[in-house]
N, C-alpha and C positions, 0 to 999 in steps of 0.2 A: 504494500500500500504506500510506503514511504513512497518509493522508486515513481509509482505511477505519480504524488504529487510532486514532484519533483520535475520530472515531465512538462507536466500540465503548468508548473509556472515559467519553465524555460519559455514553452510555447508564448505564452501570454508576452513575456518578456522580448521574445523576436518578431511576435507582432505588434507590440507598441514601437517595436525602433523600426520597423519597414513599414507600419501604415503611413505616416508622414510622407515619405517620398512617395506614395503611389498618388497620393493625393495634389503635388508638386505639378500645377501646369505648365504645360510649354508654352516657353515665350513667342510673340506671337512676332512674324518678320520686321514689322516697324519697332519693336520692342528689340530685335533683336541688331538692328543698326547700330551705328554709331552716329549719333549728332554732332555736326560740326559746330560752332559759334564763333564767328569773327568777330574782334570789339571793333566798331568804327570810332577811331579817336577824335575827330574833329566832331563828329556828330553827336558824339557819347553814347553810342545805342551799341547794341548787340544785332545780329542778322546772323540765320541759320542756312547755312551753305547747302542748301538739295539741290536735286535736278533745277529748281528754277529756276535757283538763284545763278547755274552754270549757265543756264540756256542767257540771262542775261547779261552775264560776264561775256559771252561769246555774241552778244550782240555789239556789246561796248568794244570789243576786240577786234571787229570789223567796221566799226563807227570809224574808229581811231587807226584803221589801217596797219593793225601790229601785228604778228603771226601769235596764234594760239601758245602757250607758256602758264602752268597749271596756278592758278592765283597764289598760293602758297611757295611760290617759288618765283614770282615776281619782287622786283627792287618795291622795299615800302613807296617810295614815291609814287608808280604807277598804284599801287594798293590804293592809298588816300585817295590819288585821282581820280579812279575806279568809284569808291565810294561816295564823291562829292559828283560824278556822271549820273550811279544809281541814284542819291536823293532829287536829283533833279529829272529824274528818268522813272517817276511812281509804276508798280502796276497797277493795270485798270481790269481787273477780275469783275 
């Protein structure tokens, strides 16, 4: 009888520490991204780098006749200029 209770709380015991994780949802693909945030220093704001925000940088990039160069790897100076182009460049969703 010992043995059998002995058992019976092991069990209890591996099912308290594995129900948790069965219960653990998967993160969902926009959860599972990574957010970007660029600080705009003149502006003081914050702006979240997605597809939009590329699709507008490669507007500006073609404004301004420059070849493509991943925003992150551009001289701060075009960065600022870039962001003082966007704030005068709103979208209209």
């Amino acid at each position: 009888m010992h043995h059998i209770d002995r058992y019976v709380r092991s069990l209890f015991l591996a099912a308290a520490i594995v129900a948790p994780a069965m219960f653990v949802a998967e993160a969902k693909a926009q959860e599972a991204s990574v957010q970007v945030r660029v600080y705009d220093r003149d502006h003081r704001d914050y702006h979240n780098w997605d597809d939009h925000e590329e699709h507008a940088y490669r507007r500006y990039l073609t404004e301004q006749h420059r070849t493509y160069l991943e925003y992150h790897r551009q001289h701060h100076r075009v960065q600022r200029h870039y962001w003082n182009w966007r704030h005068s460049h709103p979208d209209h969703d």
